[in-house]
N, C-alpha and C positions, 0 to 999 in steps of 0.2 A: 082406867084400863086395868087387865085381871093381873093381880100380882105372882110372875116367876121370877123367884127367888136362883140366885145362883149358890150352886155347893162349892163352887171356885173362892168364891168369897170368904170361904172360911178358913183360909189359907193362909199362911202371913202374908203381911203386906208389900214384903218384896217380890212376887210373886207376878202382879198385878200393879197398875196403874189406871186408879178411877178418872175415865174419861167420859165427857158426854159428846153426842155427835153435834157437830156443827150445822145450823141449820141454813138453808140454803134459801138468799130472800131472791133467788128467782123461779119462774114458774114451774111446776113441777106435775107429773103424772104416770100414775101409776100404769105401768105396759102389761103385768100379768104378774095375778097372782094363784098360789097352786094351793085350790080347796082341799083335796084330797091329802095333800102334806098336812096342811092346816087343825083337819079332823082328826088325822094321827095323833097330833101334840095336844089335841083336846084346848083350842087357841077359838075363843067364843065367835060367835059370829059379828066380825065388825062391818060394821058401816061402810061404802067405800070411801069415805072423807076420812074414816079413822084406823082405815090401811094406808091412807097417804099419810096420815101422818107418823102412823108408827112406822111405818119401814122408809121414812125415808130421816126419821130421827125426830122430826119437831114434838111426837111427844112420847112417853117411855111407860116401860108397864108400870100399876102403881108400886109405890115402895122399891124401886131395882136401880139398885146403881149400878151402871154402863161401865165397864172398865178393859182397859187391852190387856195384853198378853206379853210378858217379856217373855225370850227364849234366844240361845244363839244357835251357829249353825254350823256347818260347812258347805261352804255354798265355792260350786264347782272344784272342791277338792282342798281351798283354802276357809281356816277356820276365823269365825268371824264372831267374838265372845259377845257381844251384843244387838240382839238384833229387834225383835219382838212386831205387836202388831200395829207397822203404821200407819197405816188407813182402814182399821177396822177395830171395832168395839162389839162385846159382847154385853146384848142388853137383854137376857133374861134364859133361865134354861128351863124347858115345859117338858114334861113328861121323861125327863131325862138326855133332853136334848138339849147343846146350844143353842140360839139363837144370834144369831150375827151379822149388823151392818158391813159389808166393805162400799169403801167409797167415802163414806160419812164424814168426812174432815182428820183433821190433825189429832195425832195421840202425845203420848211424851218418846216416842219412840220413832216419830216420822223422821228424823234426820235429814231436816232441811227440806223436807219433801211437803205438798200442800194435803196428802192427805187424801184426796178427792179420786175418783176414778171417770174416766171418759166411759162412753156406754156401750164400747166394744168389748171391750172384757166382762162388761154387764151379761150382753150378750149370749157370746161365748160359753161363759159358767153355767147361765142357766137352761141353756139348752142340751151341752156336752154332758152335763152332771144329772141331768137327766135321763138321758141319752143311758149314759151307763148302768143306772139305776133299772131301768128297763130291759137292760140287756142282762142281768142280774150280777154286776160287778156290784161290788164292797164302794159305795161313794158317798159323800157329804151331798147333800140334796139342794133343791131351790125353792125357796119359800115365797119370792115377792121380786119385781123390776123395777124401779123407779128409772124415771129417765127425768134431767133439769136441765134449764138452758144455761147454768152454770156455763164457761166456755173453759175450756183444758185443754192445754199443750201439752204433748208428749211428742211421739216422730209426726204427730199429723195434729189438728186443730180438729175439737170435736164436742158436740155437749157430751154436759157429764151425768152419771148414772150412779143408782147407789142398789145393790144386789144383798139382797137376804138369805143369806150360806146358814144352812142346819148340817148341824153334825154330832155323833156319838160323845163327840168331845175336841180338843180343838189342841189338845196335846199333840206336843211333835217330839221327835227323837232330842230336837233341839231345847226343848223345855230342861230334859234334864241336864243337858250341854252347859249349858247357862250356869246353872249351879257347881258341879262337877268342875269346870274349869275354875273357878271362883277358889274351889277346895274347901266348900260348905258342906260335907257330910250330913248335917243334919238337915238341910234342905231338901236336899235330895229323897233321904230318907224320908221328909214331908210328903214329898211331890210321888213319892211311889206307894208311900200308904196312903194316899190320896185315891192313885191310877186305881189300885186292888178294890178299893172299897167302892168307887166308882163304875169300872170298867170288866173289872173280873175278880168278883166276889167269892167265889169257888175256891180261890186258890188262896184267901186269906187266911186257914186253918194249915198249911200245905207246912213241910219239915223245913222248907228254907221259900218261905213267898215270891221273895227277890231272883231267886234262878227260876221259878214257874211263872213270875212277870215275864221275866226275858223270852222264856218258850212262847209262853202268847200270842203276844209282838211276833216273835218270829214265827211263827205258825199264820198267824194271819196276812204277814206280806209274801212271806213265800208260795202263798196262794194267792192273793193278788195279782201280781207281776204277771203270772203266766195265762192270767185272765184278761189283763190288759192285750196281753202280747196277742190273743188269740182272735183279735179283733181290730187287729193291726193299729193299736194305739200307742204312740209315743209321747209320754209326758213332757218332755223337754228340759226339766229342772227340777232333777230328783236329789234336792239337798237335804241336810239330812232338817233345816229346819220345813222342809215340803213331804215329810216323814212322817204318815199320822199312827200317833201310838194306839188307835181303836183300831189300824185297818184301813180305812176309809180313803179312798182316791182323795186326794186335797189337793189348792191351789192349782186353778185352769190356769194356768196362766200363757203360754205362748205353747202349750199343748197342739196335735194336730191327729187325722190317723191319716196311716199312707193311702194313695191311690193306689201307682204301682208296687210290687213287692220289692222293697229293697233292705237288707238284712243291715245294712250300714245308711240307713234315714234318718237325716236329724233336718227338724224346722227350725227350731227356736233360734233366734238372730243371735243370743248372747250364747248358744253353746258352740265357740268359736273352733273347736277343739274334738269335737263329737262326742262328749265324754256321754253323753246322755243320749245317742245313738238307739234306734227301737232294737239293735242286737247286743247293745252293750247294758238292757235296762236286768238283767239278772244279775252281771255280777256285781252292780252299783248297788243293789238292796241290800246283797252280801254286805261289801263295803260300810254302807250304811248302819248297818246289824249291828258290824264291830263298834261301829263307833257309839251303838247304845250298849253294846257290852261293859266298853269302859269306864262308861260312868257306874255302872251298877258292881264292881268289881269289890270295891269295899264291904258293901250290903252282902256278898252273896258269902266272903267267909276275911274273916280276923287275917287270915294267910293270904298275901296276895297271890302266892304259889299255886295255892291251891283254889282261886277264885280261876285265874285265869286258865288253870287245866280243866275245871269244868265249864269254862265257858268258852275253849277252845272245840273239845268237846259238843258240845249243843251246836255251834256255828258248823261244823263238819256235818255234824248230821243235816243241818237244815238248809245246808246245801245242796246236801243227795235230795233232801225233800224238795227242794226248789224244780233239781232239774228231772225230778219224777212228775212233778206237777207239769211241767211246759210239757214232757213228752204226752202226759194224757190229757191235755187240751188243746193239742195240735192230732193228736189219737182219734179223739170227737171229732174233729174235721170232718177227717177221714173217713169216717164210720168204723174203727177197727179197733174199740174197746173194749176185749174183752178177754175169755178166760184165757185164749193163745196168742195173745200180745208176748212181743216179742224185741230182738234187736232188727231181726228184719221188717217188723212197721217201722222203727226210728228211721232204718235206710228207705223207706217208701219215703216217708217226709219228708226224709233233707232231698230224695230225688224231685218231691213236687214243688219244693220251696225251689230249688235248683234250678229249675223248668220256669219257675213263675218269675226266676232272676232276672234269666237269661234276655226271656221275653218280655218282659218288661209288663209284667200281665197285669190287670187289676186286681190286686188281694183280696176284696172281699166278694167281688163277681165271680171272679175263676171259684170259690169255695162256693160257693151255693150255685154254679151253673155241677158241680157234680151228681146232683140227684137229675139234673138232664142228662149228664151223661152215660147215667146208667141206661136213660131208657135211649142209646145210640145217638143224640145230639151232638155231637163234635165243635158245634159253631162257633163257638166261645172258646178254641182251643190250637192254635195252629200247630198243625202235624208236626212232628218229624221227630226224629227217634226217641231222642230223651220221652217226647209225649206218649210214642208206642209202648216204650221201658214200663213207663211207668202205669198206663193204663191196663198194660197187659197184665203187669205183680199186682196192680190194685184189684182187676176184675179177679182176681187168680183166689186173692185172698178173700174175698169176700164170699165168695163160690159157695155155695148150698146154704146162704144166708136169704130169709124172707127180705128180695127190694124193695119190695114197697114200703116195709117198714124200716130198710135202710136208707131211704131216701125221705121219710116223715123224721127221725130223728137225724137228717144231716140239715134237714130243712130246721130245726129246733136249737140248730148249734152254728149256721153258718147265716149269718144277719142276712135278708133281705136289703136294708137299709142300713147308711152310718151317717153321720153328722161332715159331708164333703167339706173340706177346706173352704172349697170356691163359694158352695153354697154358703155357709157359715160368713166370712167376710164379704158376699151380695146383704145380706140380713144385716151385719153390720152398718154398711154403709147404707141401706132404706132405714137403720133405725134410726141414724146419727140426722136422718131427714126429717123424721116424724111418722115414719111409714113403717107398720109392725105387720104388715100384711104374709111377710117373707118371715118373720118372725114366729108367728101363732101359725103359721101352717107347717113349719118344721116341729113344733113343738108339738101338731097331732101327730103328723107324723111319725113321728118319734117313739109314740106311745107302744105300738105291737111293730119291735123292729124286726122280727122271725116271719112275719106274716107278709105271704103275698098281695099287696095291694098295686093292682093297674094305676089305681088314681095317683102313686106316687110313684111310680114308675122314673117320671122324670127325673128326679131325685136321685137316683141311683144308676145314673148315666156316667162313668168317670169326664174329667173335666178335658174340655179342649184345649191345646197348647197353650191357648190364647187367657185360658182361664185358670191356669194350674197357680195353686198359690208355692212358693216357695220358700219364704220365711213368713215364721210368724213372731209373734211382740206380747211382751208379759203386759205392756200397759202401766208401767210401774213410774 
């Protein structure tokens, strides 16, 4: 196999923990794998007996040792100094990408756990992570599915699956947590001349590195978030070790997006609390932010005085940035981007978001049934004032604007299609059967999710009571 080297490895050894995957002596097969990914990282063309076995661990690129990940975290608001990756190994980085098993057996960091992943979360990741990818969110991609008749308990009895996650990098807020609470200074200071020379090379000539690390990061989730939000996605477990310092959406794990609009939606079975709420995911990043400030606080100056007024500083700012971004990606919705944006679009918004509360609408239909509503289709819309209010301020403002080109760019920003709950756990439970049929057709699906397609129509039917999922499960 073609040798990718990792630049992780050149790290000290606390860092990391060389693991190899476990292989699995039951039957095994590969559900789908993504050429197109593949050609990207410049990954030769294998055989498909020698995609089964590379992604499912039995054998590795040449020369690469496989090793996980330590990192701690704060995981829902309590901090947890050791945590790292336990059921996933990184076995090779190409073109500047990870490469990485989840699923693949035990690391040194499984804690008691076997390691292994059931094929619902297989699933899940690599259709969601897709999903977003297409929709042009910032996300870690899907390279390969195995599915084994391994058998895995978790809340249900299921085979097990092993999922090939590519990412920018695999850094979390909590990699440098890990260090930083330890009070290893020069770890840290490793792990960030690491990120720079890695991740953002630009800024490694810069008058202090360590505070344009930190703008980065913060530059890049604070555009995130409000990209997720705009697509009515709820990650469910925004810890700071589920934190990716490239950017990158990471960890599907009990993930969902809403049907109806609800400003206060939580799926995730373990967010008891709703800390991770789809309207509480802005100031959690904040939150999060701080807590990579702190570790950087040394690095940025000799004075801790004066570390933390500048990086009190930057968090203010990227604040206002945060919530400058959500207003102009709820602005896009709407089609009201532009040079006389205003606080009266903000009040159009929270009027339609209001309306979509009330009514219990479907978030991502009520948004792309608007360029019908221009051309007078109501259907999708039950009357009554709040709906007059606001159609009348909408039609008001948009007034001497070309529609039809308001209605091609609402069509290019409000998804046709999203990845339904119901749908996603049907595809589940046919995979855990052996039937990927529901599988590979959300997966073409998936591909042009802006684009009118009749043939998927079905797909974007919200679910009947009967079908509505209500919690979801990290699988963990």
């Amino acid at each position: 196999m073609k040798n990718f080297t990792s630049t992780y490895l050149k790290l000290s050894s606390d860092f990391y923990s060389l693991s190899k995957p476990e292989v699995s002596n039951s039957e095994k097969s590969l559900i789908l794998y993504n050429d197109e990914l593949a050609k990207k990282l410049g990954l030769p063309d294998y055989s498909e007996l020698e995609k089964l076995q590379i992604f499912s661990g039995e054998k590795s690129f040449e020369g690469q040792d496989s090793f996980a990940m330590v990192y701690a975290g704060h995981q829902f608001g309590h901090f947890n100094p050791r945590l790292g990756d336990g059921r996933a190994v990184i076995i090779g980085e190409a073109s500047g990408f990870d490469i990485q098993l989840k699923g693949s057996g035990k690391t040194a960091y499984s804690r008691r756990g076997d390691g292994k992943s059931p094929i619902g979360p297989v699933v899940r990741e690599y259709l969601l992570s897709e999903y977003m990818n297409n929709v042009n969110i910032s996300t870690t991609r899907s390279l390969a599915a195995v599915r084994t008749e391994d058998v895995i308990v978790r809340n249900t009895i299921s085979y097990g699956g092993i999922f090939t996650r590519v990412a920018k990098s695999h850094l979390r807020i909590g990699s440098f947590q890990y260090f930083a609470a330890k009070g290893e200074l020069d770890r840290v200071r490793e792990l960030a001349d690491y990120t720079i020379d890695r991740l953002f090379p630009s800024i490694k000539d810069d008058q202090n590195p360590y505070l344009s690390l930190f703008q980065k990061v913060a530059s890049k989730q604070v555009q995130l978030i409000p990209h997720w939000m705009s697509v009515g996605f709820i990650h469910g477990v925004m810890n700071t070790d589920n934190t990716s310092i490239s950017g990158e959406t990471i960890d599907y794990g009990p993930c969902a997006f809403m049907d109806e609009f609800d400003y206060y939606k939580v799926f995730s079975s373990i967010d008891r609390d709703s800390r991770y709420a789809f309207g509480n995911q802005p100031q959690i990043i904040m939150w999060n932010l701080a807590r990579f400030a702190d570790t950087l606080i040394p690095l940025i100056s000799s004075t801790q005085d004066d570390a933390v007024s500048l990086l009190e500083t930057e968090l203010k700012y990227y604040n206002e940035l945060l919530v400058s971004n959500q207003r102009r990606e709820f602005a896009k919705k709407l089609g009201v981007v532009d040079e006389s944006y205003s606080d009266k679009d903000d009040e159009l918004i929270e009027l339609f978001l209001l309306y979509l509360q009330e009514e219990e609408l479907d978030f991502t239909n009520s948004f792309r049934a608007l360029s019908s509503l221009l051309d007078g289709d109501t259907s999708s819309f039950p009357e009554n004032d709040r709906f007059h209010k606001f159609k009348d301020s909408w039609f008001k403002r948009i007034e001497g604007k070309d529609i039809e080109l308001v209605k091609r760019e609402l069509n290019m920003v409000n998804p046709f299609i999203i990845p339904r709950n119901h749908l996603i756990e049907e595809a589940i439970v046919k995979a855990n059967e052996g039937d990927f049929e529901l599988f590979n057709e959300l997966n073409t699906a998936f591909l042009k999710p802006f684009e009118t397609n009749e043939k998927y129509t079905k797909f974007t039917l919200p679910p009947k009571d009967s079908e509505k999922v209500k919690m979801t499960f990290c699988g963990t």
